[in-house]
N, C-alpha and C positions, 0 to 999 in steps of 0.2 A: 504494500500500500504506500501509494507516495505520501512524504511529512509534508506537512502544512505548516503556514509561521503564520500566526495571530500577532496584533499587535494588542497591550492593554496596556487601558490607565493605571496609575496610581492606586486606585481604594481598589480597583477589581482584582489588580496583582494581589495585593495584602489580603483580601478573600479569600483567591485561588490558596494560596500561602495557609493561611487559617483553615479552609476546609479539605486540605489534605493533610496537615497533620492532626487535627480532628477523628480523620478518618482511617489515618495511617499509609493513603494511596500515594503514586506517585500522581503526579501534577496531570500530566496527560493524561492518566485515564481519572481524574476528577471530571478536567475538560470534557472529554469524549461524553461522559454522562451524563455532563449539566446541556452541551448540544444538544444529544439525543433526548434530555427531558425538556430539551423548552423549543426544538424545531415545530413540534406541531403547535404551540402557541404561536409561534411568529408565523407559519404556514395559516392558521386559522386568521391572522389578522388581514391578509390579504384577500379571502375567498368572500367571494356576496354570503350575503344571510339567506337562510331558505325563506320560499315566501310561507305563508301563510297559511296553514294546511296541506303541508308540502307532502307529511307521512300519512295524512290522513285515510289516502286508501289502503295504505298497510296494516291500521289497525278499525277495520268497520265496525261499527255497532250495531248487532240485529235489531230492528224495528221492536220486537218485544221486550228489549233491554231497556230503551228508553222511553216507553209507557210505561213501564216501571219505576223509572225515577221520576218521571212527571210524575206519578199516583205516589209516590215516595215521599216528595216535595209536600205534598197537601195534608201528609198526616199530621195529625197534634200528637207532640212529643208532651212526653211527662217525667218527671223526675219523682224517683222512689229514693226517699230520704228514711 
């Protein structure tokens, strides 16, 4: 695998520094981890949002589920004290 050279600021170095000997790892694979744990946040910040009902046919409701929670909705609840 080719090496790659990152440059870091100041407080990230002392991080990097602080959370490997924390951990006991060498430097590079802290790195390698905190990438692989934060590529799909920074992947995510660039993709549109789904619209609106985007899964909605994946999880249908049968027609008699929600007559049910209409008739659900209308009961008078009571509390047994």
């Amino acid at each position: 695998m080719p090496r790659t050279m990152i440059d870091l600021d100041k407080d990230l170095a002392l991080e990097l520094e602080h959370v490997a000997s924390l951990t006991k790892q060498k430097r590079a694979a802290v790195l390698s981890q905190a990438i692989r744990a934060g590529l799909p946040v920074v992947a995510g910040h660039f993709q549109l949002p789904r619209p609106e009902g985007y899964f909605a046919h994946a999880y249908p409701r049968p027609k008699d589920r929600l007559e049910l929670e209409a008739a659900m909705a209308n009961v008078k609840q009571r509390l047994d004290r």
